[in-house]
C-alpha positions as CSV (number, residue, x, y, z in Angstrom):
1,X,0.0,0.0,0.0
2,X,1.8,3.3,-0.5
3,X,1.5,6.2,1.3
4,X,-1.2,8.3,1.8
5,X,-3.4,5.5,-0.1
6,X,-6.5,4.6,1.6
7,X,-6.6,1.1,3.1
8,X,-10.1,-1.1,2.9
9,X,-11.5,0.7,5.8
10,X,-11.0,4.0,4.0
11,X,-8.4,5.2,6.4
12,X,-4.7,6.2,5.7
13,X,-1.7,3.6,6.5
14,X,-0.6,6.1,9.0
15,X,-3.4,6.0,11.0
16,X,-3.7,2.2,10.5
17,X,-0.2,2.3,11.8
18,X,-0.8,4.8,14.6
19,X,-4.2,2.6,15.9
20,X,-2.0,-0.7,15.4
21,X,1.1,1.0,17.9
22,X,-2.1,2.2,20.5
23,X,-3.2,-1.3,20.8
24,X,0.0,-2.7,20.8
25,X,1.3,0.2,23.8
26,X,-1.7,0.0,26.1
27,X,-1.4,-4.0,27.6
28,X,2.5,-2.9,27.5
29,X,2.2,0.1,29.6
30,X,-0.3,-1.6,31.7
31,X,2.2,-4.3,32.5
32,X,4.7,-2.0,33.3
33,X,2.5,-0.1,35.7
34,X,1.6,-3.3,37.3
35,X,5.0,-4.0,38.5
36,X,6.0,-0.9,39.3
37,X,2.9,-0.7,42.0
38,X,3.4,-4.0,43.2
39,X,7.5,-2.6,43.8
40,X,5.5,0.4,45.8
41,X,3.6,-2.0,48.2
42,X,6.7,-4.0,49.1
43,X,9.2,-3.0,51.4
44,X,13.1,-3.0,50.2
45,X,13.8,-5.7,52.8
46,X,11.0,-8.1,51.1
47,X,11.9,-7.4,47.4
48,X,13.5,-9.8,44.9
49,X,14.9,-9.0,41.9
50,X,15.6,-11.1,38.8
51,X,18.2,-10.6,35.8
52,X,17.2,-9.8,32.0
53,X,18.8,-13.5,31.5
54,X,17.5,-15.7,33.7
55,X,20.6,-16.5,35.7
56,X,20.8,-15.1,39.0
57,X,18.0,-14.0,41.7
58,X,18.7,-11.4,45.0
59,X,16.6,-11.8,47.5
60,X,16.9,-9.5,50.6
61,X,16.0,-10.3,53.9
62,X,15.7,-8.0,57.2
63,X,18.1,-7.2,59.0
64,X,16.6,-7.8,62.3
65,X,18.6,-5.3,64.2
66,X,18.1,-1.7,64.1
67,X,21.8,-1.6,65.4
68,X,23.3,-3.1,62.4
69,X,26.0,-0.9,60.5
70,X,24.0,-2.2,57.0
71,X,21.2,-0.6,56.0
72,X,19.8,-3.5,54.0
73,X,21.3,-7.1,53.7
74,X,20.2,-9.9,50.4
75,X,21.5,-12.9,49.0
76,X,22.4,-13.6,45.2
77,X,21.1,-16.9,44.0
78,X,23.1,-18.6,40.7
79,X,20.2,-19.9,39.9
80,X,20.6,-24.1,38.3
81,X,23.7,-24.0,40.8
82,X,24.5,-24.6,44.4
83,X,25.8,-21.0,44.7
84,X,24.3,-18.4,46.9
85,X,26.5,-15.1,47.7
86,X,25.9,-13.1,50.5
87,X,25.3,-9.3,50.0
88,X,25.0,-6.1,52.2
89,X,24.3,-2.3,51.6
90,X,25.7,0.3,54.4
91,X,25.7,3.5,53.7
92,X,28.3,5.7,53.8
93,X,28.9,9.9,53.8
94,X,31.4,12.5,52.4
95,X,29.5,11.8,49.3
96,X,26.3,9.9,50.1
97,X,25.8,7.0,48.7
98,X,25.0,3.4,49.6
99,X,27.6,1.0,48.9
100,X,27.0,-2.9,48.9
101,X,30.0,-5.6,49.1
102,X,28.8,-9.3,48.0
103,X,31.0,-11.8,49.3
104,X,31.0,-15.9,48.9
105,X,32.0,-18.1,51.6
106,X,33.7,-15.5,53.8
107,X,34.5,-17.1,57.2
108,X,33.0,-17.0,60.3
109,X,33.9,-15.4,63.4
110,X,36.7,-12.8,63.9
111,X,37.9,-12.2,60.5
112,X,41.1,-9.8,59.2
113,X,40.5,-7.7,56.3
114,X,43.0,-10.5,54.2
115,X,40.2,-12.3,54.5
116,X,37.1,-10.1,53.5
117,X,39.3,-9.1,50.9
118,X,39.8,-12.8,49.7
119,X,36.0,-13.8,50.0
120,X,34.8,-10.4,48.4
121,X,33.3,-11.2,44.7
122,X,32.0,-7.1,44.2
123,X,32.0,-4.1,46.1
124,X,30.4,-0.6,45.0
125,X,27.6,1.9,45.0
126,X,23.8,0.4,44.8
127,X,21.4,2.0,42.8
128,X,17.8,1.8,43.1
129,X,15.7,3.0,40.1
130,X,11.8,3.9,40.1
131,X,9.1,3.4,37.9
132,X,10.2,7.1,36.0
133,X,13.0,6.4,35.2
134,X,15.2,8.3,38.8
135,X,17.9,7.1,40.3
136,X,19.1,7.4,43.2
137,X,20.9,5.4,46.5
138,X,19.0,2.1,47.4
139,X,16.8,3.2,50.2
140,X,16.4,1.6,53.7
141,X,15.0,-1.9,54.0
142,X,11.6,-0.4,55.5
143,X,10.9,2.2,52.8
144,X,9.3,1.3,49.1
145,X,11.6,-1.1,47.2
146,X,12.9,-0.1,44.3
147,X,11.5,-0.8,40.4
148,X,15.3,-1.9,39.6
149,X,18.7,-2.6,41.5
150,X,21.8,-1.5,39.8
151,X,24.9,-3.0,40.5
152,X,27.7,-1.3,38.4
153,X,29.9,-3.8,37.2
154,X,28.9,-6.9,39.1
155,X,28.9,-9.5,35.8
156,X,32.6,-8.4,34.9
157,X,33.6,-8.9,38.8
158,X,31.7,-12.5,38.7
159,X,33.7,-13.3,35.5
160,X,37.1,-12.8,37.6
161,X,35.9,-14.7,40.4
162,X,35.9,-18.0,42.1
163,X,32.6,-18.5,41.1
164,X,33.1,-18.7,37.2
165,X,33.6,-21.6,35.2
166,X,32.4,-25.2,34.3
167,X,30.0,-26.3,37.4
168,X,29.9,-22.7,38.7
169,X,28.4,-20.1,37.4
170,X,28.8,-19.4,33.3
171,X,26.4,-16.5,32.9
172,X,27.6,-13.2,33.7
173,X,24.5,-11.0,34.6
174,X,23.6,-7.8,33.4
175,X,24.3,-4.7,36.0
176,X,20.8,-4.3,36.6
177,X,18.0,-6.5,38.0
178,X,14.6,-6.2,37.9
179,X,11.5,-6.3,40.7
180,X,10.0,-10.0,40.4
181,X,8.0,-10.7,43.5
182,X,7.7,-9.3,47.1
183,X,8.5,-12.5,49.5
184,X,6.2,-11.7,52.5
């Protein structure tokens, strides 16, 4: 049909393009506005967040201490492995920002900082980003979780860890993870 040419309905193919993009945007941007009020209703410390690939799953958890240095703590699941990381957010000043350290089989106890050092997988600022598009610090575990978590730089650090390679994880995941599900 060439432009400007009436289709069988006697409209134009622009607006038989523009009516097919309305119907095609509206389920879209209802979907999107779904999960970004079920993000609203959950609190931070009950939000888990999936990967655009599939691969990996953070879940956080309470703290249950309001004298704990972190402001939030999670765990990373490799999902169709054995491996879970552990993950905190603490926030810091001088700037403000809240910065998380994910760390795999650290050791218990009274621990040196060779050996944080040696169990740490990532460390860096945490992002949380809302529904329009803002972002900002990840908030406290009893405020509104966040539409998105942004870890910058977490798949490259995975790559170089001891969690890469045949039986471990093989899938690096994207920097940013999306709300799945509130775990009430």
């Amino acid at each position: 049909m060439a432009r400007g040419v009436p289709a069988a309905d006697g409209s134009s193919l622009l607006i038989v393009r523009l009516k097919l993009a309305a119907a095609l945007a509206a389920p879209l941007f209802l979907c999107a506005m779904t999960g970004a009020a079920l993000s609203a209703e959950c609190k931070q410390s009950d939000a888990v967040y999936a990967d655009r690939d599939g691969a990996y799953e953070l879940r956080f958890s309470p703290l249950g201490s309001e004298a704990a240095a972190a402001s939030n703590q999670f765990k990373i699941n490799v999902l169709k492995t054995s491996i879970v990381l552990d993950g905190y957010v603490m926030p810091s000043e001088d700037p403000d920002r809240a910065i998380g350290i994910v760390m795999f089989n650290c050791p218990d106890g009274d621990v040196t900082g060779a050996d944080l050092d040696a169990c740490t997988i990532w460390q860096g600022p945490v992002y949380s980003v809302r529904a329009a598009g803002e972002l900002d610090n990840l908030q406290a575990e009893a405020q509104g979780a966040a539409d998105r978590i942004v870890l910058p730089g977490l798949g490259p650090a995975i790559r170089e860890s001891s969690i890469w390679g045949e039986g471990k994880a093989t899938v690096a995941p994207w920097d940013v993870l999306t709300f799945k599900e509130c775990a009430k």
